[in-house]
DSSP file (Angstrom, degrees, kcal/mol; ACC not computed):
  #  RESIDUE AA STRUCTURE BP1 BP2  ACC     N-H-->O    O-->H-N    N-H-->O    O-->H-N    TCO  KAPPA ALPHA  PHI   PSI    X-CA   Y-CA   Z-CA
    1    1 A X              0   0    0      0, 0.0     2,-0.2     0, 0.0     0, 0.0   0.000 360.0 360.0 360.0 133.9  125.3  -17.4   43.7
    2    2 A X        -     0   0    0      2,-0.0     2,-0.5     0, 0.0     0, 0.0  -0.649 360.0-164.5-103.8-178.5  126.1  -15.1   40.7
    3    3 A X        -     0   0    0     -2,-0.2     2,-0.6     2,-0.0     0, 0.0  -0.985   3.1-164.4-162.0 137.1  123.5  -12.2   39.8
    4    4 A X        -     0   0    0     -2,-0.5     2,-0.8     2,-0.0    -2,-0.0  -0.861   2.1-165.7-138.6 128.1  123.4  -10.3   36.7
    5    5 A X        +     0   0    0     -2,-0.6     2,-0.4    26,-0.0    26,-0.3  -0.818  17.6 160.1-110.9 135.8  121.5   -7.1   36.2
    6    6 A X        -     0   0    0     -2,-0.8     2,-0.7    24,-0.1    24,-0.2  -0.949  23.5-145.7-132.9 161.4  120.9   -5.7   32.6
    7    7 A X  E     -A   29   0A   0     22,-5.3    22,-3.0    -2,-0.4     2,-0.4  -0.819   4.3-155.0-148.3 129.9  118.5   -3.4   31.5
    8    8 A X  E     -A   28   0A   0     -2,-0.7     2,-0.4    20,-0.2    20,-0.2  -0.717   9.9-161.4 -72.6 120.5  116.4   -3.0   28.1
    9    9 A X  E     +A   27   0A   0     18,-1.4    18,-0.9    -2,-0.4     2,-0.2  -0.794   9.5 177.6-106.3  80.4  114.9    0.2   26.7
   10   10 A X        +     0   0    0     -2,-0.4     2,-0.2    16,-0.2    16,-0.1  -0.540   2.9 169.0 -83.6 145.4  112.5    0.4   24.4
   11   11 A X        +     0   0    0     14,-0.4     2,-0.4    -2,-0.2    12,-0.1  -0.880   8.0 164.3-141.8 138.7  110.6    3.7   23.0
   12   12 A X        -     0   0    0     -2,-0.2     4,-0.1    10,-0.1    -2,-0.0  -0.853  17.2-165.0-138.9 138.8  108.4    4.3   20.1
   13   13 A X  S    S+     0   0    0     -2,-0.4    -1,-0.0     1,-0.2     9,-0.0   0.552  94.4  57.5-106.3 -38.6  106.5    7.6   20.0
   14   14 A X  S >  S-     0   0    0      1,-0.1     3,-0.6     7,-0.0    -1,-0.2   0.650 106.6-146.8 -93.0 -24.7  104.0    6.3   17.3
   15   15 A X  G >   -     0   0    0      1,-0.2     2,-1.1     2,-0.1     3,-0.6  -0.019  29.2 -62.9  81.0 153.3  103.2    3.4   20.0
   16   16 A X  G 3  S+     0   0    0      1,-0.2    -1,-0.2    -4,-0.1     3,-0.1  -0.355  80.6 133.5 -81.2  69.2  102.3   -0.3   19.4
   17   17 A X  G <  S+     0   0    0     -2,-1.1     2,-0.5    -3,-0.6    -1,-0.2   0.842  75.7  14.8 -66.9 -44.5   99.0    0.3   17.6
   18   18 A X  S X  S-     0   0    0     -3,-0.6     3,-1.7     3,-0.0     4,-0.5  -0.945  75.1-131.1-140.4 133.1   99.5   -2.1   14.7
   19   19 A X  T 3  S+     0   0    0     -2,-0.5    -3,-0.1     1,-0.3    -1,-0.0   0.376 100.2  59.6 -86.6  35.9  102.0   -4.6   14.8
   20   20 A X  T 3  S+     0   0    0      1,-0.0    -1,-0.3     3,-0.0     0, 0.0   0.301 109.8  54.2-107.6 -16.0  103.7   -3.9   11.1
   21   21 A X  S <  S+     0   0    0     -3,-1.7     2,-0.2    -6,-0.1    -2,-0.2   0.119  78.3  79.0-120.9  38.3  104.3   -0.6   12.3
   22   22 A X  S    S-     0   0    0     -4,-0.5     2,-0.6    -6,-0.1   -10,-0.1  -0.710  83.4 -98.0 -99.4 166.8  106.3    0.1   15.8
   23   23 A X        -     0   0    0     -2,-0.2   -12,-0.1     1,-0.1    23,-0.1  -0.750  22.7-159.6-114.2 121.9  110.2   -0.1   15.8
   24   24 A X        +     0   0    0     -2,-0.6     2,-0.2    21,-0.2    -1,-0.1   0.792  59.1 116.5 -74.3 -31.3  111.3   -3.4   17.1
   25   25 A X        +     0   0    0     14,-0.1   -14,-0.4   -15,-0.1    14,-0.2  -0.336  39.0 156.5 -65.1 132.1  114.8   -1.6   17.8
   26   26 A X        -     0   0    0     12,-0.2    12,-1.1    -2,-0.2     2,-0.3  -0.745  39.7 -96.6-126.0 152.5  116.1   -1.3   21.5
   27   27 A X  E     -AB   9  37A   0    -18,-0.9   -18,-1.4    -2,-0.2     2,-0.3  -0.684  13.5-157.7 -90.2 146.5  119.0   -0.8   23.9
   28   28 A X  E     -AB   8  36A   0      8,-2.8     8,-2.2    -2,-0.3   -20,-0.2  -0.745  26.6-169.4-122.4  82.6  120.7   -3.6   25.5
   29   29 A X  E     +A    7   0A   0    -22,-3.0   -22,-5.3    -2,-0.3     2,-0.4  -0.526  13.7 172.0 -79.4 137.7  122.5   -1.6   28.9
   30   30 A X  E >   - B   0  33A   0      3,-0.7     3,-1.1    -2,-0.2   -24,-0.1  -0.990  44.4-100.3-122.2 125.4  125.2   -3.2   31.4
   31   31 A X  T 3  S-     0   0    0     -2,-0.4     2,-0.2   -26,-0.3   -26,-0.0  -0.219  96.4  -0.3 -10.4 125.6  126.6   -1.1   33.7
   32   32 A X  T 3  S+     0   0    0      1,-0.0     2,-0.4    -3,-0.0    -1,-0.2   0.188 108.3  89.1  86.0 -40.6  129.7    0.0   32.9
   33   33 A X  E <  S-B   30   0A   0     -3,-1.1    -3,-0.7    -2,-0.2    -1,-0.0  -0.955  88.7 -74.3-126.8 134.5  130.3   -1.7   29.7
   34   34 A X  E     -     0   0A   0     -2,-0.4    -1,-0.1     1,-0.2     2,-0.1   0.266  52.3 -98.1 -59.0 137.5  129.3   -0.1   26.1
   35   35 A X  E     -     0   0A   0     -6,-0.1     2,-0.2    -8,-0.0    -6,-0.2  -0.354  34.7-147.8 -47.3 119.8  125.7    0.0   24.9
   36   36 A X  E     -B   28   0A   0     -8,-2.2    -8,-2.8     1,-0.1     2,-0.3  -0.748  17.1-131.4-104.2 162.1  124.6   -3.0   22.3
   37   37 A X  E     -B   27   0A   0     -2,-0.2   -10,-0.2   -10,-0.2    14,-0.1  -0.775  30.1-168.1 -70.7  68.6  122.2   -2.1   19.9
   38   38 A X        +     0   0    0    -12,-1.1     2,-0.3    -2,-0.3   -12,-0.2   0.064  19.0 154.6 -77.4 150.8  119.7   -4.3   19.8
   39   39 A X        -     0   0    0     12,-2.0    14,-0.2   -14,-0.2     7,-0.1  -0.986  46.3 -84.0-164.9 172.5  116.5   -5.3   17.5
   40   40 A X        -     0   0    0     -2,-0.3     6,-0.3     5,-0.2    10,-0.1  -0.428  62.9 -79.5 -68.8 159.5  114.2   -8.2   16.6
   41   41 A X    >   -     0   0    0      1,-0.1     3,-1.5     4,-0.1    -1,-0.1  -0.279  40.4-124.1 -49.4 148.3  115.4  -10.7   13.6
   42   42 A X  G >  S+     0   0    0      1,-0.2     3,-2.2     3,-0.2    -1,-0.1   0.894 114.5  70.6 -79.0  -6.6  114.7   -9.2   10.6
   43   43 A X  G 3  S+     0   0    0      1,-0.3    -1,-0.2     2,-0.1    -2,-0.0   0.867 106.8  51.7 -59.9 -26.8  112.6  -12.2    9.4
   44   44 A X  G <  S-     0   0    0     -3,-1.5    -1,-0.3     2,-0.0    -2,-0.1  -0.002 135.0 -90.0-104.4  48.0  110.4  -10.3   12.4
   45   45 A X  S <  S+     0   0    0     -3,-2.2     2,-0.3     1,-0.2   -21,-0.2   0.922  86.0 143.8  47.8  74.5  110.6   -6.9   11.0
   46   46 A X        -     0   0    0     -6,-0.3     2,-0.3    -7,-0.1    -1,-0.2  -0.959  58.3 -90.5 -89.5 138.3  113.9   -6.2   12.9
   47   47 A X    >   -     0   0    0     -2,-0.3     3,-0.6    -9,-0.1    -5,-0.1  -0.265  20.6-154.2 -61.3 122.9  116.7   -4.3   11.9
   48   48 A X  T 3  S+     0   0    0     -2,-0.3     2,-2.2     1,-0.3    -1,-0.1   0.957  96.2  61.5 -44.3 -52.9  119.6   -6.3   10.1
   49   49 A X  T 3  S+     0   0    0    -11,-0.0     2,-0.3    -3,-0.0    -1,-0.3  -0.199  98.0  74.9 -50.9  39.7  122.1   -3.6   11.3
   50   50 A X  S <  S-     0   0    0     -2,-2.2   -12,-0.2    -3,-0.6   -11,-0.1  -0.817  83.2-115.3-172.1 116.7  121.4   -4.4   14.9
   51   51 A X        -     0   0    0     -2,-0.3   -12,-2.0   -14,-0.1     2,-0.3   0.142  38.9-168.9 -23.2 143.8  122.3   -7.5   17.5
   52   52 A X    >   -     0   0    0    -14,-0.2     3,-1.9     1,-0.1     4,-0.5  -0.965  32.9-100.5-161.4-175.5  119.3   -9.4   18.4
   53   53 A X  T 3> S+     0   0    0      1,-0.4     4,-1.4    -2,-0.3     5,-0.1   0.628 108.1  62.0 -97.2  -3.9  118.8  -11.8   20.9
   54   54 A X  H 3> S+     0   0    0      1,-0.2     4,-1.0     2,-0.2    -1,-0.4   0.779 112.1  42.3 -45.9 -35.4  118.8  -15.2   18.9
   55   55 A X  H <> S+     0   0    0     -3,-1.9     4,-2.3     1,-0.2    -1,-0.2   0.783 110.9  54.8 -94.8  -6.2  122.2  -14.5   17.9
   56   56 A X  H  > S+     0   0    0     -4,-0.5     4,-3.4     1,-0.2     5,-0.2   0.678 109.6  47.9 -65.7 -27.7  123.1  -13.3   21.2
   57   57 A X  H  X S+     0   0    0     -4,-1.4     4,-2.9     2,-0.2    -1,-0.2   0.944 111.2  46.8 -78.4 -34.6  121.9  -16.5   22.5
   58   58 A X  H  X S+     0   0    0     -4,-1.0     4,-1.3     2,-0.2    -2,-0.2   0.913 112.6  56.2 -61.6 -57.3  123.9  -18.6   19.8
   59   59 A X  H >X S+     0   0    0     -4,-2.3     3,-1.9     2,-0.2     4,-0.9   0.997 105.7  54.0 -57.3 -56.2  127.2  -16.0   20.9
   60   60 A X  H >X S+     0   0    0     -4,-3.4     4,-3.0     1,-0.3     3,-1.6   0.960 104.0  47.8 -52.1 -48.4  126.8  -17.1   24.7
   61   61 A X  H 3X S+     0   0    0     -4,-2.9     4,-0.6     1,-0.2    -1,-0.3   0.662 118.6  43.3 -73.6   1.7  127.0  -20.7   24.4
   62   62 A X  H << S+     0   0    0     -3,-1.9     4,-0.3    -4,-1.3    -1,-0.2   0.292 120.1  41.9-110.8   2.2  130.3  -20.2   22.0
   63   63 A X  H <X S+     0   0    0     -3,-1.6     4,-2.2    -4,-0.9    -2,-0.2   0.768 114.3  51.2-105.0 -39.1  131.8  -17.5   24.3
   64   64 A X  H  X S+     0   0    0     -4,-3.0     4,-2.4    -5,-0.4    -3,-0.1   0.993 113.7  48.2 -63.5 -71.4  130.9  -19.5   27.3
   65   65 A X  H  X S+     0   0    0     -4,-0.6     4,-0.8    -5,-0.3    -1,-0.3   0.780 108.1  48.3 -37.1 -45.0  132.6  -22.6   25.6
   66   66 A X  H >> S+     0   0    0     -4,-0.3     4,-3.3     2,-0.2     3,-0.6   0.967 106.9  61.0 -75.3 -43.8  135.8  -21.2   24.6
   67   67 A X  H 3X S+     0   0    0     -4,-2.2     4,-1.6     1,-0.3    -2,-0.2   0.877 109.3  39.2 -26.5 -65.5  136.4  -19.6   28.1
   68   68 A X  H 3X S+     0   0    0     -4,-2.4     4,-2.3     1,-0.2    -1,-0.3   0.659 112.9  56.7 -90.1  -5.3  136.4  -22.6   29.9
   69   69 A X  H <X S+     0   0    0     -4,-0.8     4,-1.7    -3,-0.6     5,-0.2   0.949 111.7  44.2 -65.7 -57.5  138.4  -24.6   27.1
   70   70 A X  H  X S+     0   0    0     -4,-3.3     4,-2.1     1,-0.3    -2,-0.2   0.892 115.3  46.8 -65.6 -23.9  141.3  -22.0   27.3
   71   71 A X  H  X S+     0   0    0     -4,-1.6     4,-0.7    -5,-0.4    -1,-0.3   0.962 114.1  44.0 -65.4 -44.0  141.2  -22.0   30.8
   72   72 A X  H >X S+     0   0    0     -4,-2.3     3,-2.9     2,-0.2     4,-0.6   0.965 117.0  52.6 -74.9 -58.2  141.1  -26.0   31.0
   73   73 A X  H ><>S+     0   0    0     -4,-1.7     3,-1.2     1,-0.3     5,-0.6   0.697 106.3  51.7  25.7 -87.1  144.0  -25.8   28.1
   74   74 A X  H ><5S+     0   0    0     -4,-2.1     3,-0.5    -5,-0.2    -1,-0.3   0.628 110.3  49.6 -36.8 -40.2  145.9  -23.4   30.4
   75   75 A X  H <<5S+     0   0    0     -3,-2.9    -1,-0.2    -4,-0.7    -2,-0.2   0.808 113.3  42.5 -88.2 -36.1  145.5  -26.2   33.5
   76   76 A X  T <<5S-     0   0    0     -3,-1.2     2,-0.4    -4,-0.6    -1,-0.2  -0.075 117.9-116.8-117.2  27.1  146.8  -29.3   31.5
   77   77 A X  T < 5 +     0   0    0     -3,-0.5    -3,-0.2     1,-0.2    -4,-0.1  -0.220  61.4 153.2  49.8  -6.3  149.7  -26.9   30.0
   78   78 A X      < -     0   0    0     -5,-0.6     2,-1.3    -2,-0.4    -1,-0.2  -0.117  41.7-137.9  82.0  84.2  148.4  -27.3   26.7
   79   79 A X        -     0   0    0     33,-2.6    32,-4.3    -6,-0.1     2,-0.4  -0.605  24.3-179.5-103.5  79.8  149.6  -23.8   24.6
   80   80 A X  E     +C  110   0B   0     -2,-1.3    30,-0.2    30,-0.3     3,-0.1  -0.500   6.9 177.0 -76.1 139.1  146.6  -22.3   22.2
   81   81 A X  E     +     0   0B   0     28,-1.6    29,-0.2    -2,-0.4     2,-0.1   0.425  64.2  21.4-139.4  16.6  147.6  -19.6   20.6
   82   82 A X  E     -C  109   0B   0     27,-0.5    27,-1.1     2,-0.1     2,-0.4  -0.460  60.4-173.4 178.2 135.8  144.7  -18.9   18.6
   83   83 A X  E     +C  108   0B   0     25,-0.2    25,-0.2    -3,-0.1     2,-0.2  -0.963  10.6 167.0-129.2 121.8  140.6  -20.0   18.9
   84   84 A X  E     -C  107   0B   0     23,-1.8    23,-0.6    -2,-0.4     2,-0.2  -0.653  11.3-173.1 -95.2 159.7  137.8  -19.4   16.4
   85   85 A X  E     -C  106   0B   0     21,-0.2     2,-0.6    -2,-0.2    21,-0.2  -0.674  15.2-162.6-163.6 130.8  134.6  -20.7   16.3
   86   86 A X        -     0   0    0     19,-0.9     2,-0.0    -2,-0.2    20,-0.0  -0.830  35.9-171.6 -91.2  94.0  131.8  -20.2   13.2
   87   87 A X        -     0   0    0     -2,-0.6     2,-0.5    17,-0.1    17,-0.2  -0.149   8.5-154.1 -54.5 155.2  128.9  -21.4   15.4
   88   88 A X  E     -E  103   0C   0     15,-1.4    15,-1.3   -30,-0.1     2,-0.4  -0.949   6.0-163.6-144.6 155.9  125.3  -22.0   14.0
   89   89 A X  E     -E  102   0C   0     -2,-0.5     2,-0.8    13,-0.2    13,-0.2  -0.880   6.0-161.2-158.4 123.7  122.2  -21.9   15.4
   90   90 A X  E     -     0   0C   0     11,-3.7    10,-1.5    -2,-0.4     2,-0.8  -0.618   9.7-174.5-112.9 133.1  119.1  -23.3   14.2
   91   91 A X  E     -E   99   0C   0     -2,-0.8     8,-0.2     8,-0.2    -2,-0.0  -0.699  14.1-145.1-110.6 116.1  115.5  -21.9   15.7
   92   92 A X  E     -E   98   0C   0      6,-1.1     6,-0.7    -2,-0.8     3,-0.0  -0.097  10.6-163.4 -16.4 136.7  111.9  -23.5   14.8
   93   93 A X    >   +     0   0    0      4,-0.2     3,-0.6     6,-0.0    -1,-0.1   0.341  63.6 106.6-108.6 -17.9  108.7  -21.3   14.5
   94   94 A X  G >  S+     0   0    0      1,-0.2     3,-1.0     2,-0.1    -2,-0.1  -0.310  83.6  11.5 -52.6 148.2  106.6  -24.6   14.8
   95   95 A X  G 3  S-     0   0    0      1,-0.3    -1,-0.2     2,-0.1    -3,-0.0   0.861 142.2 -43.1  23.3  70.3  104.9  -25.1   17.8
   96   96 A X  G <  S-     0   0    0     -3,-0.6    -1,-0.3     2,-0.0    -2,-0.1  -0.198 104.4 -92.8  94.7 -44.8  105.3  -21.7   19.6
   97   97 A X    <   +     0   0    0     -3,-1.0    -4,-0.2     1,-0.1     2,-0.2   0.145  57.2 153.4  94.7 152.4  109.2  -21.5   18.4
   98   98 A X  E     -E   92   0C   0     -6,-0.7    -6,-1.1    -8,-0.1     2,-0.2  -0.814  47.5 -77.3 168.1 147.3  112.3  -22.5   19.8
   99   99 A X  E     +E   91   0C   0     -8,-0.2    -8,-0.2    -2,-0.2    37,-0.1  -0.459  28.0 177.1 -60.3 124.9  115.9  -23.7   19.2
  100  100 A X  E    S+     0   0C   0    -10,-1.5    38,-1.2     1,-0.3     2,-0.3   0.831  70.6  10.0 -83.6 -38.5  116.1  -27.5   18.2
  101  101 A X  E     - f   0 138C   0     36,-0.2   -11,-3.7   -11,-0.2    -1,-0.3  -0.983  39.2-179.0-159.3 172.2  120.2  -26.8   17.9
  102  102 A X  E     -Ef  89 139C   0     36,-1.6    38,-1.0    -2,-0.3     2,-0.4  -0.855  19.4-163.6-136.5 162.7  123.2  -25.2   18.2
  103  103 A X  E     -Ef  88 140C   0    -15,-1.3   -15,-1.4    -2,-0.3     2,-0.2  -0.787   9.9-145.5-161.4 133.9  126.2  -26.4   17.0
  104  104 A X  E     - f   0 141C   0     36,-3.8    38,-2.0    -2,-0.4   -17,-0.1  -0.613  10.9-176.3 -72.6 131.5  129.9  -25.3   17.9
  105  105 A X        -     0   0    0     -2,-0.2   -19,-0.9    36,-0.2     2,-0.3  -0.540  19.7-177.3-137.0  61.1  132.8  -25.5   15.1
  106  106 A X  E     -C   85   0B   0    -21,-0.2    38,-4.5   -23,-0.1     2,-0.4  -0.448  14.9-160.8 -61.5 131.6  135.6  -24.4   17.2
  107  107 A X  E     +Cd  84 144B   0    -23,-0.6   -23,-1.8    -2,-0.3     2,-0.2  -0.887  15.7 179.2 -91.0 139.1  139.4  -24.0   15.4
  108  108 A X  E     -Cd  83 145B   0     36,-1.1    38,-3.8    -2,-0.4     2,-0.4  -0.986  10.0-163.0-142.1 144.2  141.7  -24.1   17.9
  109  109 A X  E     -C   82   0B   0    -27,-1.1   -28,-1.6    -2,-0.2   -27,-0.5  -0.763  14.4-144.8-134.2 159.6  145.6  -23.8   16.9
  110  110 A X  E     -C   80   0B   0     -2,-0.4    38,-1.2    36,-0.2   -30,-0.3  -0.826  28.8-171.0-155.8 117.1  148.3  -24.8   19.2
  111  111 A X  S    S-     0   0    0    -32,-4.3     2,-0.3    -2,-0.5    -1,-0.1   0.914  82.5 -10.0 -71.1 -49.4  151.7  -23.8   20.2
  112  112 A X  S    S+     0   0    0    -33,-0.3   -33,-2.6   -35,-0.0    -1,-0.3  -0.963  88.4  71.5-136.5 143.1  152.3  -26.7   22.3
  113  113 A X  S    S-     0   0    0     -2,-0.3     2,-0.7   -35,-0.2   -36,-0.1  -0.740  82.3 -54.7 140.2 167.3  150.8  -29.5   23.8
  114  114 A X     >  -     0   0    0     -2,-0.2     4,-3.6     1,-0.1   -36,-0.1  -0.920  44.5-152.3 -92.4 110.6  149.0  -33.5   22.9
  115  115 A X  H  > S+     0   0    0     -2,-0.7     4,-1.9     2,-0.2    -1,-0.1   0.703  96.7  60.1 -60.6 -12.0  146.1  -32.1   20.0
  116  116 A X  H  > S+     0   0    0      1,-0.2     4,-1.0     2,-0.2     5,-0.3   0.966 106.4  40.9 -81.8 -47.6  144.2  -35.5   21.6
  117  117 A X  H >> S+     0   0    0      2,-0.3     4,-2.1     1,-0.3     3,-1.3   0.932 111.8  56.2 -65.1 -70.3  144.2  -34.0   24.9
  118  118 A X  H >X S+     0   0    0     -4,-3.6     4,-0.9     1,-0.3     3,-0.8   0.905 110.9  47.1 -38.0 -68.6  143.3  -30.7   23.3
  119  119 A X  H >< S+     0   0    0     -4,-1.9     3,-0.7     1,-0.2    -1,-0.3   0.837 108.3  49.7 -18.4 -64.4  140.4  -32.3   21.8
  120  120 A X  H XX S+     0   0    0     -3,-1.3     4,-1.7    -4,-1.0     3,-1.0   0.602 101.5  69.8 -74.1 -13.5  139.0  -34.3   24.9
  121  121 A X  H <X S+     0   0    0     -4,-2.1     4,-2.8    -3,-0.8     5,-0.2   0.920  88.4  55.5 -66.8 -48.9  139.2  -31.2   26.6
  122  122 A X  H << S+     0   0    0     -4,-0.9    -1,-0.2    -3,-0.7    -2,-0.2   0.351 104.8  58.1 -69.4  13.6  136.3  -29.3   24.7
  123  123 A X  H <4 S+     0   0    0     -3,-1.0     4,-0.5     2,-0.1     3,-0.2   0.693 108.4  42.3-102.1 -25.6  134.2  -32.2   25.8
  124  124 A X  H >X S+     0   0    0     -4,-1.7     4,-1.5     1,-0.2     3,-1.2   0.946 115.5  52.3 -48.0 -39.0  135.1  -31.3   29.5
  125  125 A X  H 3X S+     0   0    0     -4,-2.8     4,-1.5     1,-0.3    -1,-0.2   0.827 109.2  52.8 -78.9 -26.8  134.6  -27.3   28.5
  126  126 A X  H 34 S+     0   0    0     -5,-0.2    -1,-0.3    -3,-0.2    -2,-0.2   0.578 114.7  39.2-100.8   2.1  131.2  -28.4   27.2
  127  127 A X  H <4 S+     0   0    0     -3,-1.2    -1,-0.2    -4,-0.5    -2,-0.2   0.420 117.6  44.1 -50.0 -57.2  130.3  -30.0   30.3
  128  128 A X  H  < S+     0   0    0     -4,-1.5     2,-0.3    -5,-0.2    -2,-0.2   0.728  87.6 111.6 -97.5 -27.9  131.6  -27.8   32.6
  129  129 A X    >X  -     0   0    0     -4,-1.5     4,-1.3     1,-0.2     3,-0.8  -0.420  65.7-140.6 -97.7 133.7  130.0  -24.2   30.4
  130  130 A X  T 34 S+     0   0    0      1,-0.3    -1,-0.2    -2,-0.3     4,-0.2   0.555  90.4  54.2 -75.8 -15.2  127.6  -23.0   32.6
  131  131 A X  T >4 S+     0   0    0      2,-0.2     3,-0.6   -71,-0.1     4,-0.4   0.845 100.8  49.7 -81.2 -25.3  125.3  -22.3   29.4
  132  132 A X  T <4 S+     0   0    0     -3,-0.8    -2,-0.2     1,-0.2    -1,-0.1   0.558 104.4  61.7 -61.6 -27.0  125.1  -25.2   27.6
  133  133 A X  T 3< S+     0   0    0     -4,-1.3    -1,-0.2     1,-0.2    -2,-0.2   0.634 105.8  51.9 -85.2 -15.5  124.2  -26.6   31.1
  134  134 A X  S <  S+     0   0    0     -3,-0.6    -2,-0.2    -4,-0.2    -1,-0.2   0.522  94.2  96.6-113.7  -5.3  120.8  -23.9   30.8
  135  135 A X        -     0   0    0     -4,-0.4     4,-0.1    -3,-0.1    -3,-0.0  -0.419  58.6-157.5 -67.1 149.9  119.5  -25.0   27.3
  136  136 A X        +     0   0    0    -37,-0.1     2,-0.3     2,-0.1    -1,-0.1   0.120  69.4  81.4 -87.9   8.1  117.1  -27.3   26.3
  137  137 A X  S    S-     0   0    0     -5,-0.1     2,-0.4     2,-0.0   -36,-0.2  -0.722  87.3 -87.7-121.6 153.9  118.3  -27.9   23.0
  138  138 A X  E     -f  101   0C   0    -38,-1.2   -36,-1.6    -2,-0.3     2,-0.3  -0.695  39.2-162.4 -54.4 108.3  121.2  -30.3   21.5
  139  139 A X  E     -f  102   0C   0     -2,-0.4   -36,-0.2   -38,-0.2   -38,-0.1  -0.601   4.2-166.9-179.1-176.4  124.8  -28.8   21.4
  140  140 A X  E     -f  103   0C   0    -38,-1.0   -36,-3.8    -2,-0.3     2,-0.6  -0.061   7.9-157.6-111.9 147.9  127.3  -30.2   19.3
  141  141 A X  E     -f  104   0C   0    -38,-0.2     2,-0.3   -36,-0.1   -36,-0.2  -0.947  10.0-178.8-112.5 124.6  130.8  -29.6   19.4
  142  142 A X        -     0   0    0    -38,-2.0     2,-0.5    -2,-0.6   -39,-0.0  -0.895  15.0-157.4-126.9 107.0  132.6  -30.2   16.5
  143  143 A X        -     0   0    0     -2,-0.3     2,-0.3   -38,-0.2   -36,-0.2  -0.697  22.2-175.3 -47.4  97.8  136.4  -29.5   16.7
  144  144 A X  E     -d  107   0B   0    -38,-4.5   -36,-1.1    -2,-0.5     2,-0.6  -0.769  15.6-169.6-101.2 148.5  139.3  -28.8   14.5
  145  145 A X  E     -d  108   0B   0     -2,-0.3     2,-0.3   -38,-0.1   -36,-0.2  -0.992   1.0-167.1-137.4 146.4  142.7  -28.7   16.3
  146  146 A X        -     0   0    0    -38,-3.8     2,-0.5    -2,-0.6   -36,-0.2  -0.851   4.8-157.5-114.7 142.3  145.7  -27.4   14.3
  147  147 A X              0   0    0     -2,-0.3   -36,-0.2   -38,-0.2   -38,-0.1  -0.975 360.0 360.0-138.2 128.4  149.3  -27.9   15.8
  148  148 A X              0   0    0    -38,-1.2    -1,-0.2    -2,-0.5   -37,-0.1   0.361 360.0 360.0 -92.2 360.0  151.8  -25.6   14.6
């Protein structure tokens, strides 16, 4: 078992009395590791300047993914030498709201190695990443692989 503790802060001094006026922005603290700066989307009066947690959620499953790609890469000898991904992420407000998809558009560039292999590999990584395994939602990995 892993266990992960974070902790959230909120304050507004003027209070939730009316919900067009309290400050959706908040801290998002880890131990240890630098403070995010956090808010609602701004389509929900949230600050633009400020992470929130739709895109955070969109950012796990594409950090989660590349992890265990470079690693499985790394296994099958298989030499990346440089990983992108513009990820998308689409969320619903019909019926209560919620993500219908996500969809991965890793570039992966490659020193060495079989690019098919490299390929079949992000369907193992997507398999294997332990966030995509905690969704309800569709998503798609769509690959480019580059061989220098």
């Amino acid at each position: 078992m892993h266990h992960y503790k974070i902790h959230v802060g909120w304050s507004d001094k003027a209070g939730t009395a009316a919900y067009s006026a309290y400050k959706r922005d908040h801290v998002l603290h880890i131990d240890g590791k630098p403070d995010l700066a956090m808010s609602a989307d701004p389509t929900f009066r949230g600050d633009l300047a400020r992470h929130n947690p739709e895109e955070l959620l969109v950012a796990s499953l594409s950090s989660c993914h590349m992890l265990w790609y470079l690693a499985l890469c790394a296994m099958h000898r298989i030499s990346v030498t440089a990983y992108e991904d513009n990820a998308t992420g689409t969320l619903t407000e019909a019926e209560g709201g919620r993500f219908v998809e996500v969809t991965l558009n890793p570039k992966v560039t490659l020193a060495t190695g079989d690019a098919e292999k490299a390929r079949q590999l992000h369907e193992i990584a997507h398999q294997k990443c332990f966030v995509a395994n905690s969704v309800n939602f569709p998503v798609a990995v769509m690959p480019e692989i580059i061989t220098a």
